[in-house]
PDB file of N, CA, C and O in Angstrom:
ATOM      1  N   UNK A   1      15.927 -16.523 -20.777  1.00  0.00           N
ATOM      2  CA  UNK A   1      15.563 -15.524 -21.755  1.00  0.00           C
ATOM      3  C   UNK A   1      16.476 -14.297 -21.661  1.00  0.00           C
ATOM      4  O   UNK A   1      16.972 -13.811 -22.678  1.00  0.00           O
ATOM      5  N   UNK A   2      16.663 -13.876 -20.634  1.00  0.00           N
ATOM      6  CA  UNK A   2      17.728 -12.680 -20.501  1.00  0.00           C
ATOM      7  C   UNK A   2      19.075 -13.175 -20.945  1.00  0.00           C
ATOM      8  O   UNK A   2      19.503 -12.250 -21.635  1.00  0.00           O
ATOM      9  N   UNK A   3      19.858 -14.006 -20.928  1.00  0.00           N
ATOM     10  CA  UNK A   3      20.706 -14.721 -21.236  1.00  0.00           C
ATOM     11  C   UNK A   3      20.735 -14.816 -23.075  1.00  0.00           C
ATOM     12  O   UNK A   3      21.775 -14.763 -23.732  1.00  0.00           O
ATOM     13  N   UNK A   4      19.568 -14.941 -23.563  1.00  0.00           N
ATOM     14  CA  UNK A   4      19.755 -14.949 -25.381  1.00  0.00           C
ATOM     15  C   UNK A   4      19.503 -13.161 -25.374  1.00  0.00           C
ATOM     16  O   UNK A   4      20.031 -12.635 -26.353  1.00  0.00           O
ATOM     17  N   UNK A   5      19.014 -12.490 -24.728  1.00  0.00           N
ATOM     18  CA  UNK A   5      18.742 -10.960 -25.107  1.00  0.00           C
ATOM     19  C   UNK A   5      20.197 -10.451 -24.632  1.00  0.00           C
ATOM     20  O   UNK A   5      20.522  -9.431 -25.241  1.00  0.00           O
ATOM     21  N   UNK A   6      21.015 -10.834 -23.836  1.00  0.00           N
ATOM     22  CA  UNK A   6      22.484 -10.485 -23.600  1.00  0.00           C
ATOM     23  C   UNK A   6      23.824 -10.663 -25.067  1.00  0.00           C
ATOM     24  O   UNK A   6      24.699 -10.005 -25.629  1.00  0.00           O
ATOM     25  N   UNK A   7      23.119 -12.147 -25.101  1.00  0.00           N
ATOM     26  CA  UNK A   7      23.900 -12.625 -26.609  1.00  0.00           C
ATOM     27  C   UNK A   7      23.767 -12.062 -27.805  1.00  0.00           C
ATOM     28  O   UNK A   7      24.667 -11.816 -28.608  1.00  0.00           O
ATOM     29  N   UNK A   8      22.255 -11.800 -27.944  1.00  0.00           N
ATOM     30  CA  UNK A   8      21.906 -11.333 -29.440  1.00  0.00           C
ATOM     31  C   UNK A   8      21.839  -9.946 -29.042  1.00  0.00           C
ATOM     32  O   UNK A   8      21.452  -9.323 -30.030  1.00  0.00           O
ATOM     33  N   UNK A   9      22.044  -9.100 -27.994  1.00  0.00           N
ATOM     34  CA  UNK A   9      22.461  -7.668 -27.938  1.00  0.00           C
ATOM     35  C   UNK A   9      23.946  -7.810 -28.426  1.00  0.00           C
ATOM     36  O   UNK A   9      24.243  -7.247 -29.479  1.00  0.00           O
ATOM     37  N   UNK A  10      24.753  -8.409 -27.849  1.00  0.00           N
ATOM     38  CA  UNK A  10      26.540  -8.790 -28.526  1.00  0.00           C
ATOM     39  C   UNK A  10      26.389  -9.229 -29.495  1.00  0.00           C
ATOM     40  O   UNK A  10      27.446  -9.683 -29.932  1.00  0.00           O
ATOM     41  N   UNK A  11      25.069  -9.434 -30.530  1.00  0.00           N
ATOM     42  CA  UNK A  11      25.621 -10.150 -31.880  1.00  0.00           C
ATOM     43  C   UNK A  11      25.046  -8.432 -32.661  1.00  0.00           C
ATOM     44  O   UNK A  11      25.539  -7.897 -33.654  1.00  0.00           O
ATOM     45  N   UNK A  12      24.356  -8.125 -32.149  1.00  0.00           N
ATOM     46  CA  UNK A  12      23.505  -6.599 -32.616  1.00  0.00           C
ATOM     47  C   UNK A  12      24.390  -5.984 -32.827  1.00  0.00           C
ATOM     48  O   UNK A  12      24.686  -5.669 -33.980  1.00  0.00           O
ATOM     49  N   UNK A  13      25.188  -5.572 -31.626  1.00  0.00           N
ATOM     50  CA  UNK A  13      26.379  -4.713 -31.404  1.00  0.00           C
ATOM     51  C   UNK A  13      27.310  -4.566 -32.504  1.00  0.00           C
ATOM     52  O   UNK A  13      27.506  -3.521 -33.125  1.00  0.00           O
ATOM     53  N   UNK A  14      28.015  -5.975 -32.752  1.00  0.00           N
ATOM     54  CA  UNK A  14      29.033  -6.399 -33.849  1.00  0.00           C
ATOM     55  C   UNK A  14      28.469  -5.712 -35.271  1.00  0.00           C
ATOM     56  O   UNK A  14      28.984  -4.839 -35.969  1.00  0.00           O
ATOM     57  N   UNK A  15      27.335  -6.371 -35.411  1.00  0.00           N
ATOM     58  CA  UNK A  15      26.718  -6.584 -36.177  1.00  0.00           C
ATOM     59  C   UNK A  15      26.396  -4.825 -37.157  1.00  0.00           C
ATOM     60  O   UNK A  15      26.405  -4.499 -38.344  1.00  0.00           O
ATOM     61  N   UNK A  16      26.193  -4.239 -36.089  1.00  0.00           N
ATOM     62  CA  UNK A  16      26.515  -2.426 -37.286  1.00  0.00           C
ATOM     63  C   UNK A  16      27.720  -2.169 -37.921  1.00  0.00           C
ATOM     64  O   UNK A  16      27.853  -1.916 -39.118  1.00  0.00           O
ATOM     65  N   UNK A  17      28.962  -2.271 -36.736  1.00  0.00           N
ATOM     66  CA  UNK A  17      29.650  -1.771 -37.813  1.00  0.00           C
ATOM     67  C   UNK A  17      29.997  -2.768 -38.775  1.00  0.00           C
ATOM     68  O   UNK A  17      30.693  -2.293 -39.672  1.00  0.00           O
ATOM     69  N   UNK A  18      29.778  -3.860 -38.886  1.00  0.00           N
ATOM     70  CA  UNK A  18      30.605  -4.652 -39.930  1.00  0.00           C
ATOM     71  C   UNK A  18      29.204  -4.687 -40.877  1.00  0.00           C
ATOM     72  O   UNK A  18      29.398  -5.553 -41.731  1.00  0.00           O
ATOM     73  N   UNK A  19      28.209  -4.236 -41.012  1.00  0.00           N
ATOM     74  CA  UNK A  19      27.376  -4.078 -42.238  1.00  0.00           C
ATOM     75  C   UNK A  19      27.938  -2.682 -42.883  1.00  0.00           C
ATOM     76  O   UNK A  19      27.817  -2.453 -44.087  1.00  0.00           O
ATOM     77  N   UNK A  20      28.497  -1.864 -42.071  1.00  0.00           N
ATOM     78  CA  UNK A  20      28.878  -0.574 -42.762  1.00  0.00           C
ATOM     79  C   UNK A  20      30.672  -0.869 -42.640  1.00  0.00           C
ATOM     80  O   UNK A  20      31.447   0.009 -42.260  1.00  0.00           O
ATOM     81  N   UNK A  21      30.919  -1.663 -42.867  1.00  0.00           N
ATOM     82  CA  UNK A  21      32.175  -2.130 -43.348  1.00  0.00           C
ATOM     83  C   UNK A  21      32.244  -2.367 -44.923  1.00  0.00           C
ATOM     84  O   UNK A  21      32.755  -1.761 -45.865  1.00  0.00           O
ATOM     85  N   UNK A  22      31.330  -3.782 -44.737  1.00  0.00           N
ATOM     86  CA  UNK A  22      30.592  -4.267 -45.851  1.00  0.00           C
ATOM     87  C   UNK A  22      29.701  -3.374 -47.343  1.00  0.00           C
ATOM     88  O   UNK A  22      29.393  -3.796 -48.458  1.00  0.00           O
ATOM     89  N   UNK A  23      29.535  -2.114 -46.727  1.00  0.00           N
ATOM     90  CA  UNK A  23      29.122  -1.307 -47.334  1.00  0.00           C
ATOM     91  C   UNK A  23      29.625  -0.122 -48.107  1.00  0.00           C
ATOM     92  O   UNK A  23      29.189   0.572 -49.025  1.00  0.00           O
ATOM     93  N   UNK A  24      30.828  -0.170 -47.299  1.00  0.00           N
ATOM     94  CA  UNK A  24      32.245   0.496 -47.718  1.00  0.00           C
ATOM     95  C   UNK A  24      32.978  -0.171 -48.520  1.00  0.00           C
ATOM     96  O   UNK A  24      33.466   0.443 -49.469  1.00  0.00           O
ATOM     97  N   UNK A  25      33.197  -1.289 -48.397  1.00  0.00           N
ATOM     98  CA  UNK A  25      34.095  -2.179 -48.938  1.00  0.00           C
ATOM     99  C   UNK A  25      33.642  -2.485 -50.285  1.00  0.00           C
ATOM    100  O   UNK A  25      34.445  -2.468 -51.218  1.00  0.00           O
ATOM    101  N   UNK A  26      32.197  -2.814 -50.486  1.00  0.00           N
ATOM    102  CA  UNK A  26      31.695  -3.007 -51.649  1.00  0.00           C
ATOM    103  C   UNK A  26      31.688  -1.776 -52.345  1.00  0.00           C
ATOM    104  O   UNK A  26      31.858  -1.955 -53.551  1.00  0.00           O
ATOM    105  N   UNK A  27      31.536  -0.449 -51.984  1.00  0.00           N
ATOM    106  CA  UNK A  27      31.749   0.475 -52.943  1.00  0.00           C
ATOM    107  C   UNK A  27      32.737   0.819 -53.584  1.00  0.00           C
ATOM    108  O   UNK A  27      32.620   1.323 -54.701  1.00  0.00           O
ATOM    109  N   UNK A  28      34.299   0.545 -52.809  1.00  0.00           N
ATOM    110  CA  UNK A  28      35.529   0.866 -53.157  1.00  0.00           C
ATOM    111  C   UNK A  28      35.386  -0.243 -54.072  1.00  0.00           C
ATOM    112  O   UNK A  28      35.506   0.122 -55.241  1.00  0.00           O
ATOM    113  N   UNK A  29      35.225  -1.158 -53.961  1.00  0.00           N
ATOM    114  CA  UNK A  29      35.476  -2.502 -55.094  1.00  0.00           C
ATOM    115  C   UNK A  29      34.727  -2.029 -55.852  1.00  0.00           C
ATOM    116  O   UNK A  29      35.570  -1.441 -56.530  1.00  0.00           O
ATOM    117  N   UNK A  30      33.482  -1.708 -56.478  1.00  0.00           N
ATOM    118  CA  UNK A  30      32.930  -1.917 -57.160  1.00  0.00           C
ATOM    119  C   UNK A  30      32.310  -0.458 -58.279  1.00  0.00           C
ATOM    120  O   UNK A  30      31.586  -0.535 -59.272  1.00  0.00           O
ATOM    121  N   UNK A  31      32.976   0.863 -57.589  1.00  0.00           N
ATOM    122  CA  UNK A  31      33.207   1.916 -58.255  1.00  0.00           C
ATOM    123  C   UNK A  31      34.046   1.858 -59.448  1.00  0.00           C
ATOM    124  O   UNK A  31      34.996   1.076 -59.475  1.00  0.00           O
ATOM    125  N   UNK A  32      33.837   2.444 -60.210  1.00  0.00           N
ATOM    126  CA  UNK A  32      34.116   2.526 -61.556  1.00  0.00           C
ATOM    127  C   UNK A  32      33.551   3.482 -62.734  1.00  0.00           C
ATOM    128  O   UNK A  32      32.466   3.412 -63.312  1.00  0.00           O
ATOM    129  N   UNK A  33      34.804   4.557 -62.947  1.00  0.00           N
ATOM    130  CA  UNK A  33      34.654   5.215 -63.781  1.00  0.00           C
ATOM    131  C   UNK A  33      34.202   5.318 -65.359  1.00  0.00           C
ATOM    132  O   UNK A  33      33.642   6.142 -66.082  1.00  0.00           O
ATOM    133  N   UNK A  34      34.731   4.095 -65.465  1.00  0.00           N
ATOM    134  CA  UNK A  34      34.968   3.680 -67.273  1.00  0.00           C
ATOM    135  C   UNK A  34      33.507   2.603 -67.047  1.00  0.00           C
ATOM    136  O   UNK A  34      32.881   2.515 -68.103  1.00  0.00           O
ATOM    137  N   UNK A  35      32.956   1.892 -66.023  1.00  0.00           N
ATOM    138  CA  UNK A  35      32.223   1.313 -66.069  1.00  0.00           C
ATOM    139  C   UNK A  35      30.402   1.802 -66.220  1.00  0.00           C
ATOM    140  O   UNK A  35      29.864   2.881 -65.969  1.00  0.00           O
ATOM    141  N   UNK A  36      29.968   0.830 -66.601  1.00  0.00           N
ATOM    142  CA  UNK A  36      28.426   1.329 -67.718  1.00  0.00           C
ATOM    143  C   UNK A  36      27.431   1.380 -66.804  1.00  0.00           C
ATOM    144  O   UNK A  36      26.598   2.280 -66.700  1.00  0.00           O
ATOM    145  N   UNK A  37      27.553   0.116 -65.950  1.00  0.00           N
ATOM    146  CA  UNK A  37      26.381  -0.639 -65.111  1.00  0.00           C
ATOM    147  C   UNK A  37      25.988   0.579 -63.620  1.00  0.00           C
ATOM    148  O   UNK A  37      26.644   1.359 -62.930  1.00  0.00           O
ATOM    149  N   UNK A  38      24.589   0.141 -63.705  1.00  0.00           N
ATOM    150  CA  UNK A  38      24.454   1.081 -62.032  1.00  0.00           C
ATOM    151  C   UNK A  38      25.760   1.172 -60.897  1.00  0.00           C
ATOM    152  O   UNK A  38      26.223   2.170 -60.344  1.00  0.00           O
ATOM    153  N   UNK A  39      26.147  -0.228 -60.783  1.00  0.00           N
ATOM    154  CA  UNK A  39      26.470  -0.770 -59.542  1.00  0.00           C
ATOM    155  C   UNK A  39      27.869   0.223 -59.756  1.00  0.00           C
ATOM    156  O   UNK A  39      28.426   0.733 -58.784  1.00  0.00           O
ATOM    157  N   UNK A  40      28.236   0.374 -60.825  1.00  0.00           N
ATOM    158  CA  UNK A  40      29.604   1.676 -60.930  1.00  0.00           C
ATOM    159  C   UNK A  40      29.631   2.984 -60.752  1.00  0.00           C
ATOM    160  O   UNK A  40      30.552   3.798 -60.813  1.00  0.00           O
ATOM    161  N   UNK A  41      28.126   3.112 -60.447  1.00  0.00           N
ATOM    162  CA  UNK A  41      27.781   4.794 -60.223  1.00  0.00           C
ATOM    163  C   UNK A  41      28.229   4.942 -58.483  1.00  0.00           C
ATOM    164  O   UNK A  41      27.787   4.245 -57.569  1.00  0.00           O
ATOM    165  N   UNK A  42      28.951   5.752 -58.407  1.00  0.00           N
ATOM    166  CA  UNK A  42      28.724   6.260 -57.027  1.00  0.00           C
ATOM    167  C   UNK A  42      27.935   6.924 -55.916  1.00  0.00           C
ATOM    168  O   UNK A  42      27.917   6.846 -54.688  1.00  0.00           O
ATOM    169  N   UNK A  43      26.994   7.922 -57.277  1.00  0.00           N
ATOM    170  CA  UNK A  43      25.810   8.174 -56.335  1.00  0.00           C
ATOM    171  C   UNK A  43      25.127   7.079 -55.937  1.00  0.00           C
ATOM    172  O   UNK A  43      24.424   7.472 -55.006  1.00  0.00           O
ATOM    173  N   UNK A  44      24.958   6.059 -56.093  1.00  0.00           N
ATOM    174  CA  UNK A  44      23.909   5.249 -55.877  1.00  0.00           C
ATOM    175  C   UNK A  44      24.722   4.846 -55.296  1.00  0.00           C
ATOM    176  O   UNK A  44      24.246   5.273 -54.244  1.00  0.00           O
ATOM    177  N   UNK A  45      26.088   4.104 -54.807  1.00  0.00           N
ATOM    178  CA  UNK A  45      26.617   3.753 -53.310  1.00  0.00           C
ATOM    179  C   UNK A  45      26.199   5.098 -52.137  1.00  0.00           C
ATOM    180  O   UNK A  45      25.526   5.086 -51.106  1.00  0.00           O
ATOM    181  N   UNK A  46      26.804   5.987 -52.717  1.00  0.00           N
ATOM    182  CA  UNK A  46      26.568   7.086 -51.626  1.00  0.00           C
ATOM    183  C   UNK A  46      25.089   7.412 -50.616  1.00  0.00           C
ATOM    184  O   UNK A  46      25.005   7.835 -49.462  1.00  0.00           O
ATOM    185  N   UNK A  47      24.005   7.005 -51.626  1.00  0.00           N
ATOM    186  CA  UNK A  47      22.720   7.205 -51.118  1.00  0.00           C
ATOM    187  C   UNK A  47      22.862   5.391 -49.980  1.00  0.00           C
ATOM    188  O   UNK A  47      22.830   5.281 -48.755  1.00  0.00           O
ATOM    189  N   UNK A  48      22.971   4.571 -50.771  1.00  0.00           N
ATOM    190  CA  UNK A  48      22.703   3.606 -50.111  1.00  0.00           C
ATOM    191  C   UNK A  48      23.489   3.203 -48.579  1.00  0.00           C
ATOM    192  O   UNK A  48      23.176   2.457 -47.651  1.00  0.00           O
ATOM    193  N   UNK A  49      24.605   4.066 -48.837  1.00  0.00           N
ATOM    194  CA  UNK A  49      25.556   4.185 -47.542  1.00  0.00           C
ATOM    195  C   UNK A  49      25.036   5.336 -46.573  1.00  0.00           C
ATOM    196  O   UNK A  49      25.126   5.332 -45.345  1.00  0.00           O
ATOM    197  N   UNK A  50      24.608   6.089 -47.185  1.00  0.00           N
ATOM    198  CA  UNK A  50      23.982   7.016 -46.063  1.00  0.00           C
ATOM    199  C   UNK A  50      22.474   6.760 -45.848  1.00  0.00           C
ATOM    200  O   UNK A  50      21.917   7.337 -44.914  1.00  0.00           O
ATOM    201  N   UNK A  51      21.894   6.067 -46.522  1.00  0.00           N
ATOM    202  CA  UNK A  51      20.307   5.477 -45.564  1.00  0.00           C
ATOM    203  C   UNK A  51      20.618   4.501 -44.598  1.00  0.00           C
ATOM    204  O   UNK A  51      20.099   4.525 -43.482  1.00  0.00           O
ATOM    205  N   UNK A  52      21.806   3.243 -45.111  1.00  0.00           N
ATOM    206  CA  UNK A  52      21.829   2.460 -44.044  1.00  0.00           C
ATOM    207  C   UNK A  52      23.180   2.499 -43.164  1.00  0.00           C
ATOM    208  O   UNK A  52      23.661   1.470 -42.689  1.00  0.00           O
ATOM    209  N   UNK A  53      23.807   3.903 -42.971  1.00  0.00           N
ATOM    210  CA  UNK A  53      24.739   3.789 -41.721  1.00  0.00           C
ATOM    211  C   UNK A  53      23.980   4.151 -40.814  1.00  0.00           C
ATOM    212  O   UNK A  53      24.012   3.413 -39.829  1.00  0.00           O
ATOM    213  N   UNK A  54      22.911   5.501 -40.725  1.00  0.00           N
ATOM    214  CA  UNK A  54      22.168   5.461 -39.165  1.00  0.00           C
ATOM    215  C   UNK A  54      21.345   3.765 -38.545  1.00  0.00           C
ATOM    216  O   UNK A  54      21.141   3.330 -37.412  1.00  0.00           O
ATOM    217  N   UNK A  55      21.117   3.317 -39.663  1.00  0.00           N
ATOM    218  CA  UNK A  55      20.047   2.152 -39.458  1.00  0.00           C
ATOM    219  C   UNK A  55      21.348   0.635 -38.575  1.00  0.00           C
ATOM    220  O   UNK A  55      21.023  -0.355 -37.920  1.00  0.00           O
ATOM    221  N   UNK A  56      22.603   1.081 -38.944  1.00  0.00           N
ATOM    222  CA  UNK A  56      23.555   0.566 -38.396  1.00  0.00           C
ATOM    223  C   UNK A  56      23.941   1.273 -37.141  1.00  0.00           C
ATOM    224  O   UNK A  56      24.464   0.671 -36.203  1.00  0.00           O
ATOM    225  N   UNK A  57      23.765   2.140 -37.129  1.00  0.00           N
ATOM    226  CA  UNK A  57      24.445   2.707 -35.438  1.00  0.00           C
ATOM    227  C   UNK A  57      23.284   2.377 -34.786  1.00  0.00           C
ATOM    228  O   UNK A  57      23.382   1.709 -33.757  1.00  0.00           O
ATOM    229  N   UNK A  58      22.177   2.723 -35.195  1.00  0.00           N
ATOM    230  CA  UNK A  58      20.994   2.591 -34.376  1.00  0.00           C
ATOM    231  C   UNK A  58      20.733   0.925 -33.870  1.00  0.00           C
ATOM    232  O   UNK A  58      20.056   0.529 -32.921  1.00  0.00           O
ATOM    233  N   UNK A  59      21.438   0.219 -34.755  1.00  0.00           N
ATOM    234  CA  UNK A  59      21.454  -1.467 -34.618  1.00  0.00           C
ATOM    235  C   UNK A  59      22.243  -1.693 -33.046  1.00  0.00           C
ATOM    236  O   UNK A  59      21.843  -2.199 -31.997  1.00  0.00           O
ATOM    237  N   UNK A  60      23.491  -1.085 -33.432  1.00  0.00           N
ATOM    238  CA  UNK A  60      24.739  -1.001 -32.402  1.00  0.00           C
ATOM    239  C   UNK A  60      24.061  -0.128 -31.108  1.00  0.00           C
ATOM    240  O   UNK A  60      23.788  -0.715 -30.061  1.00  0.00           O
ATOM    241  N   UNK A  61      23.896   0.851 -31.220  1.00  0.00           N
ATOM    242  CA  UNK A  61      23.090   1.160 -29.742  1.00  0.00           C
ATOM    243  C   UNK A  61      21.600   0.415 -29.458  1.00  0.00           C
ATOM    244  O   UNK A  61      20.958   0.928 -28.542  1.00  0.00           O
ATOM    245  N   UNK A  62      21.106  -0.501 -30.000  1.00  0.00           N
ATOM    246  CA  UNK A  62      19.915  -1.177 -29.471  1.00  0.00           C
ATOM    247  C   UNK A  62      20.995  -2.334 -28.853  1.00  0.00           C
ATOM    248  O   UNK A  62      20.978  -2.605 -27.653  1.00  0.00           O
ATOM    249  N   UNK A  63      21.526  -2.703 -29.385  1.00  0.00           N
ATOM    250  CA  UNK A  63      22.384  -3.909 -28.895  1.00  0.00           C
ATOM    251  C   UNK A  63      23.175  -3.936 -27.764  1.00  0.00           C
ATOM    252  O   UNK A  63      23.347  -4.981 -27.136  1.00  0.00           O
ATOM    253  N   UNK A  64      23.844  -2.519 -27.336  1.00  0.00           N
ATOM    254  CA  UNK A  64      24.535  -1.952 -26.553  1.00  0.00           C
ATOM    255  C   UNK A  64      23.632  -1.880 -25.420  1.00  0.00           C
ATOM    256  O   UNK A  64      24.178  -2.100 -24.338  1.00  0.00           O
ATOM    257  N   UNK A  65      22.072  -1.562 -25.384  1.00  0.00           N
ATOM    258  CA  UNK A  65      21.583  -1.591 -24.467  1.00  0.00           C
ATOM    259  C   UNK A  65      20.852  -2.988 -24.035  1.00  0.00           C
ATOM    260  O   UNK A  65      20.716  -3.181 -22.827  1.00  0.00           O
ATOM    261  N   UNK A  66      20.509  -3.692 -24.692  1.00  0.00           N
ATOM    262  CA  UNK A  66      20.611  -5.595 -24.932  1.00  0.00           C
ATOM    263  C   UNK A  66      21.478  -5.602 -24.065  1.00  0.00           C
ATOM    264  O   UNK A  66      21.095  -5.344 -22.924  1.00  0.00           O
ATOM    265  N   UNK A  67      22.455  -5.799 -24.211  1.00  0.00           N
ATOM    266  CA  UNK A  67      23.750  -6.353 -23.678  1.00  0.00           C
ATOM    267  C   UNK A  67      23.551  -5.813 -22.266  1.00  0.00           C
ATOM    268  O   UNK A  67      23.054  -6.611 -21.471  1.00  0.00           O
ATOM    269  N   UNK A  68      23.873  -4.512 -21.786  1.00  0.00           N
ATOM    270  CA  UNK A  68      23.347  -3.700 -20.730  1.00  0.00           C
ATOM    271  C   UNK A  68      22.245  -4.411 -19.628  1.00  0.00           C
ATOM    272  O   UNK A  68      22.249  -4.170 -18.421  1.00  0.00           O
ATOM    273  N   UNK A  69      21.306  -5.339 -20.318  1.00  0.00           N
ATOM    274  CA  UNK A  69      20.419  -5.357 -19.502  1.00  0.00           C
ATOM    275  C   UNK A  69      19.110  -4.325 -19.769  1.00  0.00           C
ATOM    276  O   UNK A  69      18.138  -4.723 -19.128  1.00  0.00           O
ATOM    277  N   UNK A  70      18.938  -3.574 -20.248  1.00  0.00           N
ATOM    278  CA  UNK A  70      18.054  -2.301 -20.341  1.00  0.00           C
ATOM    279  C   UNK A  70      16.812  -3.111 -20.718  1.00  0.00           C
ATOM    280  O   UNK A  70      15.734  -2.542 -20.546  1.00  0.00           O
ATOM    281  N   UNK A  71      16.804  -4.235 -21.159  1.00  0.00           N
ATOM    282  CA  UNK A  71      14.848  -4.890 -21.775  1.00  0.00           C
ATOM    283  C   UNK A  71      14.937  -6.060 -20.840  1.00  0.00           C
ATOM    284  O   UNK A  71      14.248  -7.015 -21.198  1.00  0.00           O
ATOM    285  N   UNK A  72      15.865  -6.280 -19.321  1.00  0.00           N
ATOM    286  CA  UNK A  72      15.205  -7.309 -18.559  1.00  0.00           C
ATOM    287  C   UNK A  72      13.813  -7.326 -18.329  1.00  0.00           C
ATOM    288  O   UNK A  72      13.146  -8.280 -18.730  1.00  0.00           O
ATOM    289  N   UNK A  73      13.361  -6.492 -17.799  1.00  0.00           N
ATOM    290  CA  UNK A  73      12.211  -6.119 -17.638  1.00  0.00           C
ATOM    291  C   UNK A  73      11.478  -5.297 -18.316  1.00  0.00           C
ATOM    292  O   UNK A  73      11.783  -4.133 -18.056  1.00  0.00           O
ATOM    293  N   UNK A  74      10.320  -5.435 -19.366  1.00  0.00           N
ATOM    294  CA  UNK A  74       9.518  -4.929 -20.068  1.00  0.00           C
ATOM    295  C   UNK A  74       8.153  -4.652 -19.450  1.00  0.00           C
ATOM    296  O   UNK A  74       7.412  -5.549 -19.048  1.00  0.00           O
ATOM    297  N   UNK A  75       7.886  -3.438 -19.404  1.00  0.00           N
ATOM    298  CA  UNK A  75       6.403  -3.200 -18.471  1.00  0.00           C
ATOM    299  C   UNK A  75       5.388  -3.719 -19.120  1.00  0.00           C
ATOM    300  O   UNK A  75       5.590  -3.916 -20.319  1.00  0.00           O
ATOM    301  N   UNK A  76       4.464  -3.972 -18.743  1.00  0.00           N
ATOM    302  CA  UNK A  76       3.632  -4.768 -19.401  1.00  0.00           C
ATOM    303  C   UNK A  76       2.311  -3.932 -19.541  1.00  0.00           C
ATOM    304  O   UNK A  76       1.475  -4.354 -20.340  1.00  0.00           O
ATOM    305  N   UNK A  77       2.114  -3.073 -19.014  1.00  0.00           N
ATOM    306  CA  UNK A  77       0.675  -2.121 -19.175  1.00  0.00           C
ATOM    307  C   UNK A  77       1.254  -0.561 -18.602  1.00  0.00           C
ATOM    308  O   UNK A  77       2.140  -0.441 -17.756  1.00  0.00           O
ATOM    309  N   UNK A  78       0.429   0.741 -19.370  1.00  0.00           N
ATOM    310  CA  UNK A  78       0.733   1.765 -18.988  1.00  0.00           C
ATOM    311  C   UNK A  78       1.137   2.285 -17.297  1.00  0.00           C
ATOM    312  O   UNK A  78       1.830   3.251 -16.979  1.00  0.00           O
ATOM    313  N   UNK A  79       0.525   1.400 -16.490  1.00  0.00           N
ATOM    314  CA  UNK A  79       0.580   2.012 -15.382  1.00  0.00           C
ATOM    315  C   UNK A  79       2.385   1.496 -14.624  1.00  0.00           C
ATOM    316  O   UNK A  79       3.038   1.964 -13.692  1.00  0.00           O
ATOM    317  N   UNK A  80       2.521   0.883 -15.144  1.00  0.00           N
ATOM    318  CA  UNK A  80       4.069   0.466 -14.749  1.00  0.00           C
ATOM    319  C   UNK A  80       4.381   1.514 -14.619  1.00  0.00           C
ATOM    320  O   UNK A  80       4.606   1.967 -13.496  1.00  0.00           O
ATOM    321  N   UNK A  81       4.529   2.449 -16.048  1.00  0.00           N
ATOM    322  CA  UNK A  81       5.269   3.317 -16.581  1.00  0.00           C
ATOM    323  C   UNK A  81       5.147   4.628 -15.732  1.00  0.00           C
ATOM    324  O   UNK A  81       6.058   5.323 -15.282  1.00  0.00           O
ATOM    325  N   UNK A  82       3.760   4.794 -15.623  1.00  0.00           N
ATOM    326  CA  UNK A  82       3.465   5.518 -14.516  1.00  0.00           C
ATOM    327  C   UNK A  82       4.058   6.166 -13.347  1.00  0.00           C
ATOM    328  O   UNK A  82       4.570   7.222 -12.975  1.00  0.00           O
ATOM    329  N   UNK A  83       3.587   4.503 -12.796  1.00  0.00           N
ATOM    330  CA  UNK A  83       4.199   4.699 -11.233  1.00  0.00           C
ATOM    331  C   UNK A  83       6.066   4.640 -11.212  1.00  0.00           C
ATOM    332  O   UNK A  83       6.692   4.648 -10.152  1.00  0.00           O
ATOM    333  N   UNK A  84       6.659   4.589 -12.431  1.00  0.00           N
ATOM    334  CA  UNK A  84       8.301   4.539 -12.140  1.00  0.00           C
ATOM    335  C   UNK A  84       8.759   3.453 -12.535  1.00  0.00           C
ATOM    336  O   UNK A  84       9.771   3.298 -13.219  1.00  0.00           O
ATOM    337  N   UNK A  85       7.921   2.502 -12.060  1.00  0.00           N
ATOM    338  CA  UNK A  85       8.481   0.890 -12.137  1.00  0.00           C
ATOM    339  C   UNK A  85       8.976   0.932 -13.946  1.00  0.00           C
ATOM    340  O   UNK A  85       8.505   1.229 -15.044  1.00  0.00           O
ATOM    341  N   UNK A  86      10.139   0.451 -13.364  1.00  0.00           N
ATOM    342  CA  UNK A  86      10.763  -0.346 -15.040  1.00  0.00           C
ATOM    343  C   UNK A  86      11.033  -1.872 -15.006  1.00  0.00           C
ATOM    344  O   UNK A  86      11.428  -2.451 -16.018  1.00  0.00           O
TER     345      UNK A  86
END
């Protein structure tokens, strides 16, 4: 089990910036001045790029700590937490 939470922390990791790649990339393509349709408005890339780049870094640092090791061990009741134990 620690072994797939190592992997899918390295797929997490990858996995932000190239949605905000993807998110970039589709706006430059798909901006358009002369064009009618939503998908040519830029405010509406702009909003949608700035709700989901934190939701992408925040992907990349959960993953970063995946990878890390940081959720080998999950406490299982308040008093773990308590006494220190992680």
């Amino acid at each position: 089990m620690i072994s797939i939470k190592k992997i899918l922390g390295i797929v997490w990791l990858l996995l932000g910036p190239a949605v905000i790649y993807i998110l970039v990339s589709g706006a430059v393509a798909n901006i358009d001045p002369a064009g009618k349709k939503d998908i040519n408005n830029p405010v509406i890339w702009i909003i949608i790029i700035a709700i989901f780049t934190p939701i992408a870094i925040g992907l990349s640092i959960f993953g970063w700590y995946a990878f890390k090791g940081e959720y080998d061990r999950v406490p299982t009741s308040s008093l773990d937490l308590s006494n220190g134990k992680s």
